[in-house]
C-alpha positions as CSV (number, residue, x, y, z in Angstrom):
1,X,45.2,-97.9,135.1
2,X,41.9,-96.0,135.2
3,X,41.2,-93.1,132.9
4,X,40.4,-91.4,136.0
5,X,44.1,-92.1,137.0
6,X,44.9,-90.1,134.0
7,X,42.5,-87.1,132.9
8,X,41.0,-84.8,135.0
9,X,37.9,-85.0,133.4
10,X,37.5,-88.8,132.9
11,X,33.8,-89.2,133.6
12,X,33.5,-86.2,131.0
13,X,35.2,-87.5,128.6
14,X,34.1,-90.7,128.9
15,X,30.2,-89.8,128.1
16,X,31.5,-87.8,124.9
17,X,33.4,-90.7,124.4
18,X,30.1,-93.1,124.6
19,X,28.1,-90.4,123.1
20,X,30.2,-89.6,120.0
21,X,30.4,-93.9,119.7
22,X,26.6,-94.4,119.5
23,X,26.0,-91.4,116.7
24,X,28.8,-92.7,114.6
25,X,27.8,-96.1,114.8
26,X,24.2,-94.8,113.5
27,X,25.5,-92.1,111.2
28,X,27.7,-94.9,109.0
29,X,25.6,-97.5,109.6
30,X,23.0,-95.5,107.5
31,X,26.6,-94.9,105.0
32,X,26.7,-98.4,104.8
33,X,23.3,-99.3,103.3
34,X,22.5,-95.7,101.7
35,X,23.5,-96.1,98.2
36,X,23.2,-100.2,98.2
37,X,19.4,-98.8,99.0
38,X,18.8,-96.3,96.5
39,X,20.6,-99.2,93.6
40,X,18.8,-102.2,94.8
41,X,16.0,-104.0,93.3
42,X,12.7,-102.9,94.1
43,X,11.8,-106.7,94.8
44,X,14.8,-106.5,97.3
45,X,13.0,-103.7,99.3
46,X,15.5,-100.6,97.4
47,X,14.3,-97.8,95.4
48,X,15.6,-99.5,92.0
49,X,17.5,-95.8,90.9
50,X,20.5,-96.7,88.5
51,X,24.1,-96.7,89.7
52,X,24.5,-93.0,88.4
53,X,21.5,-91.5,90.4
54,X,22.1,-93.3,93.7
55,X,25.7,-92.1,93.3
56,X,24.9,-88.3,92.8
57,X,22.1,-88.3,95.7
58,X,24.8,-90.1,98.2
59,X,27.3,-87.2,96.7
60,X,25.0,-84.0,97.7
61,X,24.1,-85.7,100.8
62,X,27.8,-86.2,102.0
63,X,28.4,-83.1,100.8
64,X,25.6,-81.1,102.5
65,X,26.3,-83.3,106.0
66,X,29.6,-81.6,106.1
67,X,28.6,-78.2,105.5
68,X,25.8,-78.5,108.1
69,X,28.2,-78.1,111.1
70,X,29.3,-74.2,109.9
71,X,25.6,-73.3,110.4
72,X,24.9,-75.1,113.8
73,X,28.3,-74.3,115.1
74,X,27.4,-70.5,114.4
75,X,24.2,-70.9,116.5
76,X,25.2,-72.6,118.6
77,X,27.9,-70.4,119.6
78,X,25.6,-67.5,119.0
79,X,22.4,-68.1,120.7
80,X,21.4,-71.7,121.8
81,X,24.7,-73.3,123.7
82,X,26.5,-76.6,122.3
83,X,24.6,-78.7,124.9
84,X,21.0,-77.4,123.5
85,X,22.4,-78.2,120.7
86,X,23.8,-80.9,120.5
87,X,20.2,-82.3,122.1
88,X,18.6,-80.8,119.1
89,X,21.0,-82.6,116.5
90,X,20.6,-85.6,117.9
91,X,16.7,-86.0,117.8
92,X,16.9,-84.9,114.4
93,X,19.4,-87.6,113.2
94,X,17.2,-90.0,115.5
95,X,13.9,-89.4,113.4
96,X,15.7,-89.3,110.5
97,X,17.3,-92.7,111.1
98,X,13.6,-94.4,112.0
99,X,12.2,-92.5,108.7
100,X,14.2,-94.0,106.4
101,X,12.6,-97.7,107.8
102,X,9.4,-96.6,106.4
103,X,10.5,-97.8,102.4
104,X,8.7,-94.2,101.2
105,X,9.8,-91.8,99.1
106,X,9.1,-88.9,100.9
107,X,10.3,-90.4,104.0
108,X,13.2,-90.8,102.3
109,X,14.1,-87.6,101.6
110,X,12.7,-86.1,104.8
111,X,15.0,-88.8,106.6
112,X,18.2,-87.5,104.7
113,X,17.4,-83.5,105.6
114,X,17.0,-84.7,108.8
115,X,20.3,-86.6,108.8
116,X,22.2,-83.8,107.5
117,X,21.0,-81.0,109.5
118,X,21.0,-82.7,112.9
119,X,24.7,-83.7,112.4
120,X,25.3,-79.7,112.0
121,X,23.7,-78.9,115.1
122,X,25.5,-82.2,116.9
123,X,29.0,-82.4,114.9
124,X,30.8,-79.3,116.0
125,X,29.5,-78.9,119.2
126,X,30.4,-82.3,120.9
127,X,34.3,-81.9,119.6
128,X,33.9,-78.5,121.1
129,X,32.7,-79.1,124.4
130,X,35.5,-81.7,124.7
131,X,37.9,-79.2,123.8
132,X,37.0,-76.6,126.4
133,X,37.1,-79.2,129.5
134,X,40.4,-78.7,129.5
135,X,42.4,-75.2,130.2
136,X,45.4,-74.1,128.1
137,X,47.6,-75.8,131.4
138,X,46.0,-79.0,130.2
139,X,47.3,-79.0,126.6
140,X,48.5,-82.9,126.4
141,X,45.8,-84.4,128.2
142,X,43.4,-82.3,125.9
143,X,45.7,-84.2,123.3
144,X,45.7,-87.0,124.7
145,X,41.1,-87.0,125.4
146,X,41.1,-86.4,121.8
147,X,43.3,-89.1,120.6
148,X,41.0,-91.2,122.8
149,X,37.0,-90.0,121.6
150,X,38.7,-90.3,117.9
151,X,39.1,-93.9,118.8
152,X,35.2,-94.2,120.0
153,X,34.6,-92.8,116.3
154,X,36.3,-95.1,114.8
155,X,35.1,-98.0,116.8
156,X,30.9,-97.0,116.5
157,X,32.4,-96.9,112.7
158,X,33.6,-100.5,113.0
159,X,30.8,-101.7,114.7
160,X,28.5,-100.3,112.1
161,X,29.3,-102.2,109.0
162,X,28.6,-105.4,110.6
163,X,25.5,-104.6,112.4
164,X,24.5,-103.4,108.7
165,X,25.8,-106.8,106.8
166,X,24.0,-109.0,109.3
167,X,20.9,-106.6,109.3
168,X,20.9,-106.8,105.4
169,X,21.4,-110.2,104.9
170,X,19.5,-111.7,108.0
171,X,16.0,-109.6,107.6
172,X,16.8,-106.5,104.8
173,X,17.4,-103.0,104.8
174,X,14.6,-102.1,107.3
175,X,16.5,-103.3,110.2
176,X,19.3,-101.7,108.9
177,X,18.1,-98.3,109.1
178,X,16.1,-99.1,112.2
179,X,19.0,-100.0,114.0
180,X,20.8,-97.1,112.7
181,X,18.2,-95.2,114.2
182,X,18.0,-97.4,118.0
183,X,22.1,-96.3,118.4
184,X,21.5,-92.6,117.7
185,X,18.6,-93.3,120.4
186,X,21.1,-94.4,122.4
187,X,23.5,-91.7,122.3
188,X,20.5,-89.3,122.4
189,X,19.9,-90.8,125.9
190,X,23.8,-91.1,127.5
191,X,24.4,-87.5,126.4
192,X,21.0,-86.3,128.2
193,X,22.0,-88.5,131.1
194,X,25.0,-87.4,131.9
195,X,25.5,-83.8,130.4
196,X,24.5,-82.1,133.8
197,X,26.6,-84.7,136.0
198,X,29.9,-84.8,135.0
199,X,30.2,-81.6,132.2
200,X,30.1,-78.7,134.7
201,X,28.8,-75.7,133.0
202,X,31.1,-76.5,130.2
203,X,28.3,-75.9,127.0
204,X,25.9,-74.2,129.0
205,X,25.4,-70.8,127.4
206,X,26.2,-69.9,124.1
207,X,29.4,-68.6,123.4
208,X,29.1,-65.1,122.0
209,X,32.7,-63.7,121.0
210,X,32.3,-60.2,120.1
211,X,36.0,-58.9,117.9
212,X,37.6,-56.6,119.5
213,X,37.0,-53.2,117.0
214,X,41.0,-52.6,117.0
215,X,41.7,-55.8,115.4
216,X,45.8,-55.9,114.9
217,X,46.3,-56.4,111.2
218,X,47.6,-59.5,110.2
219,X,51.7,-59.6,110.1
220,X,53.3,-60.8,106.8
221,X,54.4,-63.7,108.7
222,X,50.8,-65.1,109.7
223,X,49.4,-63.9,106.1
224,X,52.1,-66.4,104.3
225,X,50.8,-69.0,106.7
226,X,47.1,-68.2,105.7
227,X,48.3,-69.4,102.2
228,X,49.3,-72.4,103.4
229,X,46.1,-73.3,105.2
230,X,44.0,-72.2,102.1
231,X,46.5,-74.9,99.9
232,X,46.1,-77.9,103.1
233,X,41.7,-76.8,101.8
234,X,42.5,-77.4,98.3
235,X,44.2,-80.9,99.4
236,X,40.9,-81.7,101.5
237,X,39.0,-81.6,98.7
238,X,41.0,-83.6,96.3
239,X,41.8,-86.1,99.1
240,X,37.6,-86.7,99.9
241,X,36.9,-86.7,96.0
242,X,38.8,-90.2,96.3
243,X,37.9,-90.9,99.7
244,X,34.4,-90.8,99.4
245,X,33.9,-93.0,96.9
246,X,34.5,-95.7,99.7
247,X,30.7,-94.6,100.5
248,X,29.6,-94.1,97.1
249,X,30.6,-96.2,94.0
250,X,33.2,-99.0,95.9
251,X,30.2,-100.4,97.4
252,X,28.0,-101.2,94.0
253,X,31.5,-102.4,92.4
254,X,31.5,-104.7,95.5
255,X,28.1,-106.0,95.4
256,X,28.8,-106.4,91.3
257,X,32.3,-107.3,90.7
258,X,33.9,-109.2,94.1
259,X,33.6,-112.5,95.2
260,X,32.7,-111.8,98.9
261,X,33.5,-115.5,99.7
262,X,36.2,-115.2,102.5
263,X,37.6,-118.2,104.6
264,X,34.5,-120.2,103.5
265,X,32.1,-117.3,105.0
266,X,29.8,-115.4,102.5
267,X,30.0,-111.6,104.0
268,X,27.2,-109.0,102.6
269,X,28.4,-105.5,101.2
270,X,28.5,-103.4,104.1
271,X,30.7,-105.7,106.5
272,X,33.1,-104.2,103.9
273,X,32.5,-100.6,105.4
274,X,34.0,-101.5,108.2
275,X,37.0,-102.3,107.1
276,X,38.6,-98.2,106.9
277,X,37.8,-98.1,110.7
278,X,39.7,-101.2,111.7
279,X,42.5,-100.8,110.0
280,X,42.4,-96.9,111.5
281,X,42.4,-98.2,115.0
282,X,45.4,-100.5,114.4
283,X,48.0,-98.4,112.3
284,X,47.0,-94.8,113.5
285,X,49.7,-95.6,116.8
286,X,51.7,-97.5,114.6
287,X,52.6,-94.6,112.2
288,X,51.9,-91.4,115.0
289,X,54.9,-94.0,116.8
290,X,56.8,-93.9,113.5
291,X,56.8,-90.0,113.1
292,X,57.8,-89.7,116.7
293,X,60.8,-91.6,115.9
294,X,61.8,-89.8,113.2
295,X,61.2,-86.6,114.9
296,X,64.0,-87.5,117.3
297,X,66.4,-88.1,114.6
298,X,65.8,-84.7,112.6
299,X,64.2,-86.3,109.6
300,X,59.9,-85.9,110.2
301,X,58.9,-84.9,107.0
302,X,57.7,-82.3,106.4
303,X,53.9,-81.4,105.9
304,X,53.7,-81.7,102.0
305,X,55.8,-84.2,102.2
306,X,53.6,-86.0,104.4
307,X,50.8,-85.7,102.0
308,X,52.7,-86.7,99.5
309,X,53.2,-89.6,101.1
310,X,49.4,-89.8,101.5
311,X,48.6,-89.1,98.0
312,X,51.2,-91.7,96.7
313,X,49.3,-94.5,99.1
314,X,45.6,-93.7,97.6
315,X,47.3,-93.8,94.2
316,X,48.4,-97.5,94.7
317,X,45.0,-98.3,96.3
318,X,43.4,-96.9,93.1
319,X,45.4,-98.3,90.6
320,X,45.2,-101.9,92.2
321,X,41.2,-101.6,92.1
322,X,41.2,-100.4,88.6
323,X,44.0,-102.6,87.2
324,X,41.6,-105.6,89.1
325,X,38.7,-104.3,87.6
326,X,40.6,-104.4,83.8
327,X,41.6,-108.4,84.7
328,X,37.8,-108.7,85.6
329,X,36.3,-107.4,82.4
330,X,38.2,-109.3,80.1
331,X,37.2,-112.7,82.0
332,X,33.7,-113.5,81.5
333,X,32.0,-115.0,85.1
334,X,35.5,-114.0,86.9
335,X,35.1,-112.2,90.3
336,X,37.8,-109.6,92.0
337,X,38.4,-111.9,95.1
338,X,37.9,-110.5,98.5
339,X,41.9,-110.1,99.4
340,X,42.0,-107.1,96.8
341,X,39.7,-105.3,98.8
342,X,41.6,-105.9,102.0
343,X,44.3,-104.4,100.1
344,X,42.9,-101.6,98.5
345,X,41.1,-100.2,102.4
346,X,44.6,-100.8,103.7
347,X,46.8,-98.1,101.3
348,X,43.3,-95.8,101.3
349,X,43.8,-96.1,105.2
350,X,48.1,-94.7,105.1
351,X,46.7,-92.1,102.4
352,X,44.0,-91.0,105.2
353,X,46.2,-91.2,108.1
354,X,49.2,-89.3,106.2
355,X,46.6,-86.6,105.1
356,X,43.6,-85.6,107.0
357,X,45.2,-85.7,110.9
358,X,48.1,-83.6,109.5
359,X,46.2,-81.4,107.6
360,X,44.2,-80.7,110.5
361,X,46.6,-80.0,112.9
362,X,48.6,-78.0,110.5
363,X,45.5,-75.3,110.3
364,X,45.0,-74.6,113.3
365,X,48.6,-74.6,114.1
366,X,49.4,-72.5,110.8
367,X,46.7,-69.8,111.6
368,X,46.8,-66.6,113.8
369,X,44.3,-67.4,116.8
370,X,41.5,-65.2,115.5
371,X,41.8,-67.0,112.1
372,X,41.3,-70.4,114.0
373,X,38.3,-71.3,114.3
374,X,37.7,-70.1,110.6
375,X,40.7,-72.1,109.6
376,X,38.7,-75.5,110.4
377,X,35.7,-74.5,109.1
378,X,37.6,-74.4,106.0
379,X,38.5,-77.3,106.5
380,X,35.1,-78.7,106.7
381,X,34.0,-76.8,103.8
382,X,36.7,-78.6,101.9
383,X,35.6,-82.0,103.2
384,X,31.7,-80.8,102.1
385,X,32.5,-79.7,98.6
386,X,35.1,-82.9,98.1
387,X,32.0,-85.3,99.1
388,X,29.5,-83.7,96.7
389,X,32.5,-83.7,93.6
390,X,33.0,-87.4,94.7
391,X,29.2,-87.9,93.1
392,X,29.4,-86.1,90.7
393,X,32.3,-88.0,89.4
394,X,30.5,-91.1,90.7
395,X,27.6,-90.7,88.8
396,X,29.5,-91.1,85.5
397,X,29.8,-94.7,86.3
398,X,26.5,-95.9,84.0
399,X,27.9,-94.3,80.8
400,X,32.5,-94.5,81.4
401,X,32.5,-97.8,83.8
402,X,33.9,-98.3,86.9
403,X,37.5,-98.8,85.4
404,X,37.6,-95.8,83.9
405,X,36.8,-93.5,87.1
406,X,39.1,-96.0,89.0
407,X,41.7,-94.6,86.3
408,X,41.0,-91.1,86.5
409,X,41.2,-91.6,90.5
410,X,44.8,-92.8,90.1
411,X,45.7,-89.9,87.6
412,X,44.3,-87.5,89.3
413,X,46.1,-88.4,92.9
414,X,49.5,-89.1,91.4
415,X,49.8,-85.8,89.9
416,X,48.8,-84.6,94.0
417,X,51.3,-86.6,95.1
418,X,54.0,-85.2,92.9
419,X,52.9,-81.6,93.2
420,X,53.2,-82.4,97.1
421,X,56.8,-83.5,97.3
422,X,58.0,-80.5,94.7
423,X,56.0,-78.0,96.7
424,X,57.3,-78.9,100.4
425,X,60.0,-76.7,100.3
426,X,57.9,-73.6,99.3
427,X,55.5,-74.6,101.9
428,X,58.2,-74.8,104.6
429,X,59.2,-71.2,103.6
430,X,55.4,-69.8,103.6
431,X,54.8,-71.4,107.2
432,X,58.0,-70.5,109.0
433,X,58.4,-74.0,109.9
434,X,55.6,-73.8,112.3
């Protein structure tokens, strides 16, 4: 059966679908390589930095890439459109990609502004246009289109780490970033190709949403809720503190510390990145399926408990990886073998799937529709300032060692797991059960 079978807007959603595929698979393809880049020997084509720089640059990147999107989402609803711009975010992502081939220092940097700015103007607005193809009659198959482009993020995602590995290890980190740079080309294209075909006037003109002057004050009902959204913020940015160090200092510990040897097959650092996005395609149905089930039998936990449950996974995925990393160290010549790694991506995959989808749903379900669209830029906010703490506790790596921050990791998300499960029945009362 035929997505056309299915959604009204197929062709639409395909092209966001393709579209949304082609920028991720350039966006962490660029992830991939980035700090591996900015640690590696000059006479291996990288900038030679230590461990503790590359980390903090990779942190205030990250960091600044998610805070882009509240700027070009403004503008975009404000004066230019989404399609405009998400045109204009995607040739800046696409010149940034093909500067960072030029090995220069001030392509470098230019490459990274560009990076981060076009993914504000192109972030928000693609999500967005996809949303508003469908009416308020159309509420599951919108649910049901974005279940579907989340899966082309996660497969350009896939795809990227091992076009990356095979770039790095066949020809260097060149092709790596050029290649990063021919799929955002690509997505550049399919978007201009088909936005005046098959998106209506959907994007168009900008959006501009002038508030009503008589504004109803906010109930004590919907304010209680707004605590609850700021506390799911507060959880973001814990939660990408640990997740972003999958981006940040897991990599060097990889290319340092793991025997990459698997099934008699040598695999370069960033095939490793795409680990996260495999295992998302594969156990995201499996546990939606699972909450489904017990939301028929009157036991779906509830939303801290949820995280909790999320919080409790990264902890075991952090504790393994340091605990390794201790075994390591006291071993002279003794690599972490490849199966650990599998292992640690596969409990930092339950922690993501039990946090960040839920979290996300519960804002905008949790705040009053004016409060919406602020609600998830909150969200992002926390996602921004989470990457940028992630390098700052990266960058301690040089002078505490990786076991250490591995340790503090575990520490630090245990006590969030715990503080979870005792507050989820405050947070049940403050929401109204929404």
């Amino acid at each position: 059966m035929g997505l056309d079978m299915i959604f009204r807007h197929s062709k639409g959603l395909q092209l966001l679908f393709m579209t949304e595929m082609w920028e991720r698979f350039s966006f962490y393809t660029l992830r991939a390589l980035l700090v591996l880049y900015m640690a590696g020997k000059v006479s291996e084509g990288g900038l030679g930095w230590s461990k503790s720089d590359a980390i903090t640059v990779y942190g205030i990147y990250m960091g600044v890439a998610y805070l882009t999107p509240l700027i070009g989402g403004y503008l975009a609803d404000r004066f230019i459109g989404q399609r405009t711009s998400t045109m204009i975010g995607a040739v800046m992502m696409a010149i940034g990609h093909f500067f960072m081939a030029f090995n220069d220092i001030f392509f470098f940097y230019a490459a990274l502004s560009l990076v981060a700015l076009g993914n504000g103007f192109f972030k928000p607005c693609l999500t967005s246009i996809l949303g508003e193809l469908y009416d308020d009659a159309e509420e599951s198959q919108r649910d049901g289109a974005f279940s579907i482009f989340y899966m082309g993020i996660n497969i350009g995602g896939a795809i990227s780490g091992f076009a990356a590995g095979w770039a790095l290890k066949a020809y260097g980190y060149d092709l790596g970033f050029s290649i990063a740079g021919i799929g955002m080309l690509i997505s550049l294209l399919i978007f201009w190709w088909g936005k005046d075909k098959y998106l209506g006037t959907v994007g168009l003109k900008p959006q501009v949403k002038m508030e009503d002057d008589h504004v109803k004050p906010l109930t004590a009902e919907e304010r209680s809720r707004l605590w609850v959204v700021f506390f799911i913020f507060l959880l973001i940015v814990f939660t990408y503190i640990a997740w972003e160090q999958l981006g940040g200092l897991v990599p060097l510990f990889i290319r340092d510390s793991v025997d990459r040897t698997l099934w008699g097959l040598e695999l370069s650092v960033p095939f490793f990145s795409s680990l996260n996005p495999i295992m998302i395609i594969f156990l995201a149905p499996v546990l939606s399926l699972l909450w489904l089930w017990l939301g028929k039998r009157g036991k779906d936990p509830f939303l801290g408990a949820k995280m909790g449950i999320g919080f409790l996974a990264m902890t075991i995925g952090f504790l393994l990886l340091g605990w390794m990393t201790s075994v390591v160290s006291q071993t002279d010549g003794m690599l972490v073998g490849s199966e650990w790694i599998i292992l640690f991506n596969f409990f930092i995959v339950i922690g993501e799937l039990c946090i960040t989808p839920i979290s996300w749903a519960a804002a905008t379900k949790l705040a009053p529709p004016s409060y919406t669209t602020r609600a998830m830029a909150l969200m992002l906010a926390g996602s921004g300032i989470g990457a940028y703490l992630a390098g700052v506790l990266g960058s301690y790596v040089d002078s505490l060692g990786e076991i250490v921050i591995f340790y503090v990791l575990t520490g630090g998300l245990l006590l969030m797991a715990v503080f979870c499960f005792l507050i989820n029945g405050k947070l049940k009362q403050l929401s109204h059960e929404v």
